[in-house]
C-alpha positions in Angstrom: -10.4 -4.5 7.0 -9.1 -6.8 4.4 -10.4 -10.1 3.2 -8.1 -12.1 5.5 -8.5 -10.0 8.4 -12.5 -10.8 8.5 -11.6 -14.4 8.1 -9.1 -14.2 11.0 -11.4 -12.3 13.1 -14.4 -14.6 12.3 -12.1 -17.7 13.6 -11.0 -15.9 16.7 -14.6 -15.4 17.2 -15.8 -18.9 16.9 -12.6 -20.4 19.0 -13.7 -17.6 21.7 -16.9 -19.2 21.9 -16.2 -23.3 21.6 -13.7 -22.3 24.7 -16.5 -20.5 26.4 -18.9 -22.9 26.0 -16.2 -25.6 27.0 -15.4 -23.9 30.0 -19.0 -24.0 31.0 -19.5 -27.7 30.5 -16.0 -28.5 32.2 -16.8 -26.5 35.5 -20.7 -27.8 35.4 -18.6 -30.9 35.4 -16.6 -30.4 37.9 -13.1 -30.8 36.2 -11.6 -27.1 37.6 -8.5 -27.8 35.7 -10.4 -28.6 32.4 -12.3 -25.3 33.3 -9.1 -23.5 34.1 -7.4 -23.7 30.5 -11.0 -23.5 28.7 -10.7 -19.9 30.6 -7.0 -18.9 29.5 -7.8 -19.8 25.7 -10.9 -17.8 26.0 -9.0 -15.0 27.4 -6.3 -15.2 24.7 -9.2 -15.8 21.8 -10.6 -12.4 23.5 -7.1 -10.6 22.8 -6.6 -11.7 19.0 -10.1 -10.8 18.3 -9.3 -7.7 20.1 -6.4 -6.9 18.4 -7.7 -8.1 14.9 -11.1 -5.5 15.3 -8.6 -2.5 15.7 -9.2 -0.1 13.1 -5.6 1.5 13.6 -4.0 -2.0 12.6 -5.0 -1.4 9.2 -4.3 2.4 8.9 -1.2 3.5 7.2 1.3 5.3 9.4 1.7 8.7 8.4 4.7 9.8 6.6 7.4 11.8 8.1 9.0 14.6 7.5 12.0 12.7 6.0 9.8 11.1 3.5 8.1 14.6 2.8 11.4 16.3 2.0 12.5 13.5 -0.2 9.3 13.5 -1.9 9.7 16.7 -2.4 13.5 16.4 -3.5 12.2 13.5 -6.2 9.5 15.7 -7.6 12.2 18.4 -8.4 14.4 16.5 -9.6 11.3 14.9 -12.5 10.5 18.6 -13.2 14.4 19.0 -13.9 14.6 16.1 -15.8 11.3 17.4 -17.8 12.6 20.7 -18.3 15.5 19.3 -20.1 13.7 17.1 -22.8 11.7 19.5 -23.9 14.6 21.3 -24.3 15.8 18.4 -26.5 12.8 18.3 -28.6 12.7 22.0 -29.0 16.3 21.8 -30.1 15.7 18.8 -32.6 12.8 20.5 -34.1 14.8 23.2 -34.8 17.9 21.4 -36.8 15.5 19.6 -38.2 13.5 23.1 -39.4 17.0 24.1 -40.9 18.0 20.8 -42.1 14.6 21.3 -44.5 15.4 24.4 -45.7 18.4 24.2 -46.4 17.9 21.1 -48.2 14.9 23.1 -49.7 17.5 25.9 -50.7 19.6 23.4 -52.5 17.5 22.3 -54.7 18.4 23.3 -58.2 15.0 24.9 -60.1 13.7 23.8 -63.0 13.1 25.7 -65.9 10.0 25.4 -68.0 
């Protein structure tokens, strides 16, 4: 559960119990309509705690079989695309291997 969740837990919580303990004082009281809405807030402060303490609200759905095959597409296509610049590199190590000696060839010797 995340930071925010706690905190909006914890203040379901705590409005839960004022309305309780307002309901209580209102019907002790006598005020039955005072004693009626302290009882609908505590039943709706029951359901957002409810709903807030739910482990499957924080769970991430499970991916599909859509996402799985494009997935699976993308990761082929980056092993392609990998293939391919080594390929590059091999080929520019190569002309540059030649490049050197030929320019190594060209050279005109010395003599002593």
């Amino acid at each position: 559960m995340t930071r925010r969740a706690k905190l909006w837990f914890l203040a379901a919580l705590i409005f839960t119990l004022i309305n309780v303990a307002g309901g209580v004082f209102a019907a002790l009281g006598g005020e039955w309509m005072h004693t009626l809405v302290h009882l609908v807030l505590t039943i709706a402060g029951v359901y957002a705690a409810a709903r807030l303490a739910r482990p499957e609200a924080t769970q991430v759905a499970p991916a599909t079989l859509e996402t799985q095959q494009r997935l699976q597409q993308l990761q082929q296509s980056v092993d392609a695309m990998a293939l391919k610049v080594e390929r590059v590199g091999e080929a520019q190590r190569y002309i540059a291997k030649v490049a050197a000696e030929r320019a190594r060839n060209a050279q005109p010797k010395e003599n002593p």
